[in-house]
N, C-alpha and C positions, 0 to 999 in steps of 0.2 A: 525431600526436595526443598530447597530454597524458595522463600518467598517470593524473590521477584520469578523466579522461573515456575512455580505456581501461578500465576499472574499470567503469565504469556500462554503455557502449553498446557494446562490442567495437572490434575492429580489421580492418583489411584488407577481408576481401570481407563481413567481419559487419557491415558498419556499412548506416547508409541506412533506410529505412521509415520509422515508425511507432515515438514513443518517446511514452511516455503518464508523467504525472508526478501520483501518485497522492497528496492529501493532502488534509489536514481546520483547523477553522478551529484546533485545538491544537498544530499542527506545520504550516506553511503552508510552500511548494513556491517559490513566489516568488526568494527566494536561491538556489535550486538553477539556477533559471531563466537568473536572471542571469549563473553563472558559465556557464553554457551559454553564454550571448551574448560573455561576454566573451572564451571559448576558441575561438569559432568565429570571435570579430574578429582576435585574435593572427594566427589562423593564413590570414588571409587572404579567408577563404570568404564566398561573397555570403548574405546574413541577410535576410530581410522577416519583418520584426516587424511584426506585427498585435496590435494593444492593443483589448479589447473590454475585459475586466473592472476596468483601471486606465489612466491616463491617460501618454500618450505619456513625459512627463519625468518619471517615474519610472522607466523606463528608462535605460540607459547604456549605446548600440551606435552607434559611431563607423561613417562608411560604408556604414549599413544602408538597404534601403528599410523605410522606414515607411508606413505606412498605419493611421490612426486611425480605431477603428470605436468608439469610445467617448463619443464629445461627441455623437452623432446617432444611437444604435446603431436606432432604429425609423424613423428617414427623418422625422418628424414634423417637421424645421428645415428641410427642402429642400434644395440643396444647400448647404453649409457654404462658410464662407471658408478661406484659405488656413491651414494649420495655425498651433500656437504654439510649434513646437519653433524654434529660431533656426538659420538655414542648412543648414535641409534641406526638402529637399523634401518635403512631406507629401501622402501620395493618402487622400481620404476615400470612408470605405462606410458601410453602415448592415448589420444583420446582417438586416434585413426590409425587402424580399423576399431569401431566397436566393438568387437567381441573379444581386442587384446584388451580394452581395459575392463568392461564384465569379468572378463577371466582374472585380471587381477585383484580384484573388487574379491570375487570369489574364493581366491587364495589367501587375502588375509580372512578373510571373515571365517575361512576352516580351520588357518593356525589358530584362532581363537577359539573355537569353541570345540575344537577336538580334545582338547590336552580335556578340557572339563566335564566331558562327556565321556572320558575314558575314566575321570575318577568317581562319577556316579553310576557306572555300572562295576566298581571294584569294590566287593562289601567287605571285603576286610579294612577297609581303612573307612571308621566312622567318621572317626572328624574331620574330613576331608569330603564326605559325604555331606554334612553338616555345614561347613564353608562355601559348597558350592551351591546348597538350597539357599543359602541366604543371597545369594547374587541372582536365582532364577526371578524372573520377571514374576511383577504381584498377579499374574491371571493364571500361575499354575504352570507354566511352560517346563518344560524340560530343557533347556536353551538358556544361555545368563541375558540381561540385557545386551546388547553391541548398540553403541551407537555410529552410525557412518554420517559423515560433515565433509559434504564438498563445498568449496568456499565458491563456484561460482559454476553453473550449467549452461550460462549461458550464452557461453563458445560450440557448446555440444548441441544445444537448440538450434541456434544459425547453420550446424552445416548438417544435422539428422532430421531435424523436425519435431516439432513437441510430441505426434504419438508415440514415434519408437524410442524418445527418452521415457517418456511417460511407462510403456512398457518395460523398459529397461527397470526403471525402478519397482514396478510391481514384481518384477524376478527378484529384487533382491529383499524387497519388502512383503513377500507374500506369506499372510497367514490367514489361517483358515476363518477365525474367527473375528478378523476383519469384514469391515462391508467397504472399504476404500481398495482402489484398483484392482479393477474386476474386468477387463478386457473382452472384448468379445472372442468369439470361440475362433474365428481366421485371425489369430495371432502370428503374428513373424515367430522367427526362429528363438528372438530372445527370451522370450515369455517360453516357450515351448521345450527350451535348451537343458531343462532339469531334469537332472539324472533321476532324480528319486520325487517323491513324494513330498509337499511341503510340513505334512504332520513327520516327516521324519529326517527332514532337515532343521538347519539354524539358516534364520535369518535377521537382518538388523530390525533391532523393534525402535528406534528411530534412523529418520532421513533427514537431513537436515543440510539443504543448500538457499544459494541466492541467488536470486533472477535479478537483472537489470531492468527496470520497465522503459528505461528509456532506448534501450537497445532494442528492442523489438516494435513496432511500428505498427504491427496487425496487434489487435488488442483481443484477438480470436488466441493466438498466443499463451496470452498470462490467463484468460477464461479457460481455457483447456488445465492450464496446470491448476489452480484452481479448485476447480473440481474434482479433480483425485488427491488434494491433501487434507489434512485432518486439520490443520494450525496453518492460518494463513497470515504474516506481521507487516505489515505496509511501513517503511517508517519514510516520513516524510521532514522536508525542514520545518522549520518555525515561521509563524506568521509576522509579516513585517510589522517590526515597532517594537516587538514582544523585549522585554529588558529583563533577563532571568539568569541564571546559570545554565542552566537546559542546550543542549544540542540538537533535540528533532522531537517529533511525535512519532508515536508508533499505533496505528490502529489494527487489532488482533479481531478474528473472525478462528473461533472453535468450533469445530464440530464432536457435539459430543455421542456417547453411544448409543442413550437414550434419544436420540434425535434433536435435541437441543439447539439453538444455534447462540453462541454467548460470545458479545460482541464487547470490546475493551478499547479505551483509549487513552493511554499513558505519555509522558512527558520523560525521556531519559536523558543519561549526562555520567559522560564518560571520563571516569580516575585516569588522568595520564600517566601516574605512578604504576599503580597495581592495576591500571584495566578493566577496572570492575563498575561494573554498570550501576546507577542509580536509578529508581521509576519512583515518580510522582503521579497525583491523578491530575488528570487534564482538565479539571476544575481551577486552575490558577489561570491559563489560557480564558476561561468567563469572564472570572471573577476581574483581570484586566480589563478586560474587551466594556464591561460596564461602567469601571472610572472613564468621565468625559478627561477628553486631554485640557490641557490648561488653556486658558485664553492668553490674550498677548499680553493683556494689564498685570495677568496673572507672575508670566513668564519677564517681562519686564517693566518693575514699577512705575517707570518712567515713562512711560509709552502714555500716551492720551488715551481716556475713555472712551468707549464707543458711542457713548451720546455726546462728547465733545467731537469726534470726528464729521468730516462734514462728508453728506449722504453723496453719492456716485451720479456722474450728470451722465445717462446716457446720450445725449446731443452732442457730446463731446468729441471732436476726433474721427468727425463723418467728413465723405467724400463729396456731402451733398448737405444745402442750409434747411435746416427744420423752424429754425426761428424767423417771425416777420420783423422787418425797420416800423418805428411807427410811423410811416407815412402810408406803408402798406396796411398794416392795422385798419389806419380810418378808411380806407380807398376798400375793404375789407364789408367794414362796419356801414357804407352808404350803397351798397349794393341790396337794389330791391328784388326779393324772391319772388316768384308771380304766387305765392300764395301770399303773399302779405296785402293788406289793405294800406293804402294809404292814406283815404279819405277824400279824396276826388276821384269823381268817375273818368274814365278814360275816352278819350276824344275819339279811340275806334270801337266804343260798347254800341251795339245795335237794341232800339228800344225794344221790348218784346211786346206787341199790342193782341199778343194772344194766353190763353190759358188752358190748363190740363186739367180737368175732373174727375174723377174717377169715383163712378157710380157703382158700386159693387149690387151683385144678385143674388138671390136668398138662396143658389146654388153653391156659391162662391165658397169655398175652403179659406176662411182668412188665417192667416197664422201671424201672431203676435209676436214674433219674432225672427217674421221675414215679409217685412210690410208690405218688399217690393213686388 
């Protein structure tokens, strides 16, 4: 596996499930998608792309099944013609009723791993034995890896509901040695619709689509989805100011099997040529954010200092006068307070020709500090 894809979705026995690519129309996920697709072609692995919310040839996955749910996505044309991708096979579905595109979900994922499972139970052909162990997944399966990539669920959420997509993908993600979607036992029919056994079926050991968070409004929603994937990827835009080559943030939440939870926060930036994603660590976003921005002297030499500037008059520019004329001043300054003395007694003081003495008794509680 590649490093940046290391980075996102783990390694070894952390890989597989439910990875959820979380974005809004200001930082769109799409690019992320893609290098997805094109790391999973490099290295071999079988890819059914499912195109509901963009149309097949905007995509770029060499030896993938396709399957275009996008020209008919409500069934309203009847069955469609053969697709418009050139030299590939195309399987058409419609995303209404549910259980036509299950069932087409279902049909590639059998042309895939039948042809493979008929040459590992044919023991006259070793090497052929031999080619298809090297494809089984690292935890032992009998199954090669499939990866399934829907570029966007989130036309199928708005009109089913998050549980019975949620189900829907635990039928096609169901392995036993998973502890991620685990439905309760009054399952609908999707979850229930398996012919056989899941230790004796193929299923895709990843899932991989994208939700709109801005499309969905109940934030019960994306909590739901959430919680039954393995690899959760936020990506978001960039913080205003930021001056970089970089196109968004991506914040990654893993769960891994030992119960771990590893939380990642990278910087990418996507090749318009070849498509291929670049990740940085999100330590350049600090390390900005700690340079103070320039002052104005800084930015223009010519500008005056800020100790030559002269200080802000808040009395400025009022609806009402805060400053006195000096005539008011002094008319201000010869107003006598009745606690001031002036020095002559006043012509209505009444003499006092009496006095107050206060003979205290050897009862008396005197307290020093409340004389009265």
């Amino acid at each position: 596996m590649s490093a940046p894809l290391a980075q996102l979705i783990g390694t070894g026995d952390d890989t597989g499930g439910v990875v959820i690519l979380e974005d809004s129309i200001e930082c769109p996920a799409k690019p992320l998608l893609q290098h997805f697709l094109n790391a999973w072609s490099a290295q071999g692995k079988a890819v059914v792309l499912v195109s509901v919310e963009h149309p097949l040839h905007t995509y770029t996955c060499p030896h993938a099944t396709l399957i275009d749910g996008f020209c008919n996505p409500l069934g309203w044309l009847g069955p469609p013609a053969e697709g418009s991708v050139p030299d590939s096979k195309v399987l058409h579905t419609s995303i209404a009723p549910l259980d036509v595109f299950v069932s087409t979900l279902n049909a590639a994922l059998n042309n895939i791993s039948a042809p493979k499972q008929d040459v590992e139970h044919d023991q006259t052909s070793s090497n052929n034995i031999v080619n298809t162990a090297t494809t089984a997944s690292s935890r032992g399966k009998s199954h090669p890896e499939i990866m399934l990539v829907l570029d966007c669920v989130s036309p199928l959420v708005l009109k089913y509901g998050a549980p019975k997509i949620i189900q829907m993908l635990h039928s096609l993600n169901h392995q036993p040695s998973s502890t991620l979607f685990h439905p309760s036992s009054s399952s609908s029919s999707l979850s229930s619709s398996s012919t056989s056994s899941p230790h004796h079926r193929a299923s895709f050991t990843t899932i991989l689509f994208i939700v709109h968070q801005d499309v969905h409004d109940d934030a019960l929603v994306l909590s739901q989805m959430e919680q039954h994937a393995r690899v959760v990827l936020n990506t978001s835009a960039l913080p205003a100011g930021y001056a970089g080559p970089h196109h968004g943030v991506i914040e990654g939440i893993q769960k891994r099997r030992s119960g771990k939870v590893v939380k990642t926060k990278l910087l990418f930036q996507t090749d318009s040529k070849t498509l291929a994603v670049k990740l940085d660590p999100a330590d350049i976003l600090e390390k900005q954010a700690s340079i103070p921005p320039p002052t104005q002297s800084q930015g223009n030499p010519s500008a005056p200092s800020p100790a030559l500037q002269p200080k802000p008059d808040p009395a400025a520019n009022l609806t009402f006068n805060l400053r006195l004329s000096e005539q008011e001043r002094i008319a201000r300054d010869n107003v006598v307070l009745p606690w001031q003395h002036t020095g002559a007694p006043s012509p209505y003081a009444v003499a006092s020709s009496f006095s107050v003495d206060n003979i205290s008794d050897d009862g008396d509680d005197y307290d020093d500090e409340d004389p009265d």
